[in-house]
N, C-alpha and C positions, 0 to 999 in steps of 0.2 A: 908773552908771545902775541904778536896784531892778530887778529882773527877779522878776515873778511866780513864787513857789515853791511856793505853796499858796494857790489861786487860793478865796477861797471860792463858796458855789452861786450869789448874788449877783451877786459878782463876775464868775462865766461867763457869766451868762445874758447880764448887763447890756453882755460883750464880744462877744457872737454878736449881740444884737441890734443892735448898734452897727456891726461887721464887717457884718451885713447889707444896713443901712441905706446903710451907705458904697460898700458892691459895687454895689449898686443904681442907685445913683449918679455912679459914678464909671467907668472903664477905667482898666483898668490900666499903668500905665506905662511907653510904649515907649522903648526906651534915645535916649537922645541922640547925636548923632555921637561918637565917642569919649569915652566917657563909663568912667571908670576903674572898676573895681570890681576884690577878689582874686580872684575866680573865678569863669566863666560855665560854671552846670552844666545838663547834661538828664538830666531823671530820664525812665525809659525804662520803663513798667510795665507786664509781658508780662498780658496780656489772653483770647491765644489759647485755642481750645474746650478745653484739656488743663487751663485751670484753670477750677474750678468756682464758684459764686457766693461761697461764702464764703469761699474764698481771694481774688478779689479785691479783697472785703470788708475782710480782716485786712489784706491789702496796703495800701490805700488809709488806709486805720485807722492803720498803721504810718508811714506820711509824716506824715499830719495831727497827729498825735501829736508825732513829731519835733521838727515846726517849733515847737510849744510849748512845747517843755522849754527851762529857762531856763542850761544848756550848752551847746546848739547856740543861742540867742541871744548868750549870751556872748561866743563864739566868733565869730561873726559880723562882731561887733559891736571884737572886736579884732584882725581884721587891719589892715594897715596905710590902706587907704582904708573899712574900716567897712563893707563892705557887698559883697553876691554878686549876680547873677543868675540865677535860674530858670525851666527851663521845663519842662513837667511831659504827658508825655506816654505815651497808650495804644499800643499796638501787637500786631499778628499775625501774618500770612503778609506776603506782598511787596509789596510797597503797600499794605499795608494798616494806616493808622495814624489818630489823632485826636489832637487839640493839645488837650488839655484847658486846659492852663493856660499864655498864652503867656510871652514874656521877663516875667519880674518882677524889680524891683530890691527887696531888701531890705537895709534900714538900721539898724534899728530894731526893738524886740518889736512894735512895731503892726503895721509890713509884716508881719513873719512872722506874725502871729497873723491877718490878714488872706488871705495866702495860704493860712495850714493852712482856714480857710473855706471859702473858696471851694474849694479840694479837698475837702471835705468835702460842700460841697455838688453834688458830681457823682455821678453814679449809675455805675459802671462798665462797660464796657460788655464786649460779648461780640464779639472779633474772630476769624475763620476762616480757613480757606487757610492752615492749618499753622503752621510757626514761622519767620519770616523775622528773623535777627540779623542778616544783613546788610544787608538793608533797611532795619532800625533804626537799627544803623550809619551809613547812609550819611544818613540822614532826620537823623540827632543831626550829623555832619558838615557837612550843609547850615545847620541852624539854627544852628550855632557859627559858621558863616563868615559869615552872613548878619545876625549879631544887632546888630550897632553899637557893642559893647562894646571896651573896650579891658582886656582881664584878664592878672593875674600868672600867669592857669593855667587851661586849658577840659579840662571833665571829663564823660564819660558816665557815668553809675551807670546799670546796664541788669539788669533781672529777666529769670529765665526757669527756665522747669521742663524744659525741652527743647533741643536741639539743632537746628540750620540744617537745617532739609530743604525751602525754598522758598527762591527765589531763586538769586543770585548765592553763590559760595563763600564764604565768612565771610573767608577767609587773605588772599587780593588786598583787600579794600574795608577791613579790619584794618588792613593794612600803611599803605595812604594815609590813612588816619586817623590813625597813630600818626604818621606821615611829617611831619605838620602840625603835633607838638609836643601833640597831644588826649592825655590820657589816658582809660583804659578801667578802670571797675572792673567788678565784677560782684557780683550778688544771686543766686546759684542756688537754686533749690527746689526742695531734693537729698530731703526725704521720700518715702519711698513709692515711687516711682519708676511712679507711677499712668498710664495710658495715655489720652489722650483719643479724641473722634472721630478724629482727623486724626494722632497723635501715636501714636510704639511706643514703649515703657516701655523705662528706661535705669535702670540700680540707680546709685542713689545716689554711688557712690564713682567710678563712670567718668563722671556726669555732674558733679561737681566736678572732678574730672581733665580732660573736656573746656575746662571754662570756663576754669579756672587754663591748661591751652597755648597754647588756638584763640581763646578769644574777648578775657581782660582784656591789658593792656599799656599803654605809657609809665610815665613818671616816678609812683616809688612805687605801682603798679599792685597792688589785692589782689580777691579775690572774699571776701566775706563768705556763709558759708552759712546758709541757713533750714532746720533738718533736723526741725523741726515746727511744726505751727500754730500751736502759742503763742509758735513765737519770730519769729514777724514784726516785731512794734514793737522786742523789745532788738535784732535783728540792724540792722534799719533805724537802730536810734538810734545802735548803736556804729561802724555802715559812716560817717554824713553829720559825725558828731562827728568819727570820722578822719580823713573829707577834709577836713573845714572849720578843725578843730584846725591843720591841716598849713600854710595859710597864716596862723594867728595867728602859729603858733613862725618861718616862715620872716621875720613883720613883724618878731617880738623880738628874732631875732638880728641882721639890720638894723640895727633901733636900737640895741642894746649898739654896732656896731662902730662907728656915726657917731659916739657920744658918748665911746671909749676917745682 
């Protein structure tokens, strides 16, 4: 299949205005009863007052981005049933979350390039009441259990510049997650180790040291770190390539061993 590599100006406009056209149009595709796909992931994107507009700028920027690059279609696009589901979501303190973007199935460069859209076309939003991971946690939990998917693997990818100080303990609501067969990565944004309204500054290397004990786990479980603003899109591209690469390689070896 051609996968866009160098889209020209044309080209873009005439796929946003077409993506628009069709969002407008359309909802998005809620899963069927067991409907196979290689992986049902939530992306988890910390929102809380400790980050500022234009990190959740760069953040958002950094997914939309993603799902365009024609490696993570690739990718996608070769595991063994050709396709993942997504759901794309804000989050702050303890309940306090927004489904930006619910279950979507992507198949195809147009799915994905309709997604990075529709992400793109959300304003980010500003959530309070400190940092609840385990509410996240437990919010990405429910959406996995609840989605209708039948996946080779459910994955959270969860941002954050802070540490659990709302809610429930992150270790018990963790453990039943992992308990479930979920995997947990993690995106910390270990820069600066900058203080919000609600949030007390954590130096960089104990807030990667927190994420990698407390917060990531399951099967091939990593935290990808952001340790500046401009690396939001490479961290983001090289973290969703790793998940997503993980079930093409687990299709191809699959296949070698039916056909030895």
């Amino acid at each position: 299949m051609h996968v866009w590599r160098k889209a020209s100006t044309g080209h873009r406009i005439i796929a946003e205005l077409l993506g628009g056209l069709l969002m407008a149009a359309t909802i998005f595709d809620v899963a069927l009863a067991g409907e196979l796909v290689d992986m049902q992931l939530v992306i988890a994107a910390d929102v809380s007052t400790s980050m500022d507009a234009e990190e959740k700028a760069l953040q958002q920027r950094g997914f939309v981005e993603a799902f365009r690059r024609p490696e993570i279609i690739e990718a996608i696009i070769a595991g063994r049933n050709g396709r993942i589901a997504v759901a794309y979501v804000e989050w702050g303190g303890d309940g306090q979350r927004r489904l930006v973007i619910p279950w979507t199935t992507i198949t195809s460069e147009m799915d994905s390039w309709l997604f990075s859209l529709k992400l793109e076309a959300n304003l980010p939003a500003t959530i309070s009441r400190g940092t609840s991971i385990s509410g996240m946690l437990s919010y990405a939990d429910y959406l996995i259990r609840s989605s209708g998917y039948e996946a080779t693997r459910s994955l959270i990818n969860i941002s954050g510049d802070g540490v659990n100080n709302k809610g429930r303990d992150v270790m018990p609501v963790r453990a039943g997650v992992l308990a479930r067969g979920i995997t947990i990565n993690a995106l910390p944004v270990v820069y600066g180790g900058l203080p919000g309204d609600e949030e007390e500054a954590i130096s960089p290397e104990n807030l990667l040291a927190y994420f990698r004990s407390e917060v990531i786990g399951g099967p091939d479980a990593f935290a990808e770190p952001v340790a500046a603003p401009e690396q939001y899109s490479p961290a983001i591209y090289r973290k969703l390539l790793r998940e997503i690469s993980n079930m093409s390689e687990i299709a191809a070896i699959g296949d070698k061993a039916l056909h030895r």
